[in-house]
C-alpha positions as CSV (number, residue, x, y, z in Angstrom):
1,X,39.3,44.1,-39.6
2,X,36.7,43.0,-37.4
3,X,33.8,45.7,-36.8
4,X,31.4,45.8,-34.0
5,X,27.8,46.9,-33.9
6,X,26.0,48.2,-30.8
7,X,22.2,48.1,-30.2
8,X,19.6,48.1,-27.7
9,X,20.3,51.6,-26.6
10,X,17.4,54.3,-25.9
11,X,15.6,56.0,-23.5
12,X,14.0,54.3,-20.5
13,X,12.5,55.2,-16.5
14,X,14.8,54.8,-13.3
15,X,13.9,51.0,-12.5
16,X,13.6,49.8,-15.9
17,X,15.6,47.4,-18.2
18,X,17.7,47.5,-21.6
19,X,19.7,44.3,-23.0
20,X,22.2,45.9,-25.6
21,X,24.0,43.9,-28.1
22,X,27.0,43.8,-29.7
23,X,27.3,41.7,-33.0
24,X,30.7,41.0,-34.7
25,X,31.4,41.2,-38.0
26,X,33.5,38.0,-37.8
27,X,34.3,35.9,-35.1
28,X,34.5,36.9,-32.0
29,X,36.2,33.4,-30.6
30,X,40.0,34.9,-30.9
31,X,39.3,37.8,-28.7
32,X,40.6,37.3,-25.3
33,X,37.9,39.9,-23.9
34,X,35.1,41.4,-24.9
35,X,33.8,44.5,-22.7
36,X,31.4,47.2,-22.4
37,X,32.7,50.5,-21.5
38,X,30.6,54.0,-21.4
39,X,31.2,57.7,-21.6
40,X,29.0,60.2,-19.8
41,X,29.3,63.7,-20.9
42,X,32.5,65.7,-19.6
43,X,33.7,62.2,-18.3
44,X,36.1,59.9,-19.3
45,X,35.3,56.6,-20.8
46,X,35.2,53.5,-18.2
47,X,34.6,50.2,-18.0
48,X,31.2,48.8,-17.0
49,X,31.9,45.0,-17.3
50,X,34.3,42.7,-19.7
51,X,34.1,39.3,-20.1
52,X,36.9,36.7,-20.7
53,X,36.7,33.8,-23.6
54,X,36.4,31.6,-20.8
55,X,33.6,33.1,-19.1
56,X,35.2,34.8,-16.1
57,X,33.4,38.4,-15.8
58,X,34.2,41.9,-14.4
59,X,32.2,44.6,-13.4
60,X,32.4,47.9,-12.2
61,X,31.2,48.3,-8.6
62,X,28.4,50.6,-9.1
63,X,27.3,48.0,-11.7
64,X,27.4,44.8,-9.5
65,X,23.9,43.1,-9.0
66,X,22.3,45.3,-11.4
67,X,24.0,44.5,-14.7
68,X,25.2,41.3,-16.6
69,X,27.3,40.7,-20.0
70,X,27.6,37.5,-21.6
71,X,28.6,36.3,-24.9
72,X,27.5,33.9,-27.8
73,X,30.4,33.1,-29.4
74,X,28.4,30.9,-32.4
75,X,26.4,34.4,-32.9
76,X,29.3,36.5,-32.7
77,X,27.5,38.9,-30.0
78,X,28.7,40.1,-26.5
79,X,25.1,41.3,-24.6
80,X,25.1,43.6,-21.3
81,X,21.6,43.2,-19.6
82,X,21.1,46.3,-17.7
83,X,18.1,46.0,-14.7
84,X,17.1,48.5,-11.7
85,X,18.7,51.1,-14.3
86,X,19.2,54.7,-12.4
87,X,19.7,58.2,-13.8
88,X,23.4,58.0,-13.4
89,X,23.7,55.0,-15.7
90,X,23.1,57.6,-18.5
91,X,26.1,57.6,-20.8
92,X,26.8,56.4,-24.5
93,X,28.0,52.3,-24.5
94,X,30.4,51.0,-26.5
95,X,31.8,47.6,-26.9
96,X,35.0,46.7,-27.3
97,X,36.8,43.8,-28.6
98,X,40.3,43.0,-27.2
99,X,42.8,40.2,-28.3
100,X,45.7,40.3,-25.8
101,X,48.2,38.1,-28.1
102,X,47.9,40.5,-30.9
103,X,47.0,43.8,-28.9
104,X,44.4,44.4,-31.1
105,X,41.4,46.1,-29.9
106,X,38.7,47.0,-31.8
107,X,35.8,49.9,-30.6
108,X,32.1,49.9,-32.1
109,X,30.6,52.9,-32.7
110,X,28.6,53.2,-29.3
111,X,24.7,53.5,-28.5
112,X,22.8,55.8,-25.9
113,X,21.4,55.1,-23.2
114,X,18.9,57.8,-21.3
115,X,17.7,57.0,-17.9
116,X,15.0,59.1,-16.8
117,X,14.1,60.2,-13.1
């Protein structure tokens, strides 16, 4: 079974930027989206932004015009470039892989992201 790998997490200042990645372990070409979700402490997991095999994106609203995923499906990697980060973007990111023919849906392991005020 596919497995996903998040990086790029860490701790940065309110204003600041982080690119996390998400590489595949195979191809990532079948799945019908790929997604970044996050879970801040006592909250439930949501989604931040997905992204279709065609290239149609989603976001969250308190995401829009700050954040942007994309994917490389000849590297395998879905990437969520995070700008004008704030303290309330603090949460662990995971990726997620979802192929809606098969229902399979595949979760990497997360990373952490600290904002700082």
């Amino acid at each position: 079974q596919v497995q996903l790998v998040e990086s790029g997490g860490g701790l940065v200042q309110a204003g600041g930027s982080l690119r996390l990645s998400c590489l595949a372990s195979e191809s990532i070409f079948s799945f019908s989206k790929m997604g970044w979700y996050r879970q801040a402490p006592g909250k439930q997991r949501e989604l931040v932004a997905d992204i279709g095999s065609g290239g149609t994106t989603n976001y969250a609203n308190s995401v829009k015009g700050r954040f942007t995923i994309s994917r490389d499906n000849a590297k395998n990697t879905v990437y969520l470039q995070m700008n004008s980060l704030k303290p309330e973007d603090t949460s662990v990111y995971y990726c997620n892989a979802l192929n809606l023919i098969t229902y399979l849906e595949v979760w990497g392991q997360g990373t952490l992201v600290t904002v700082s005020s």
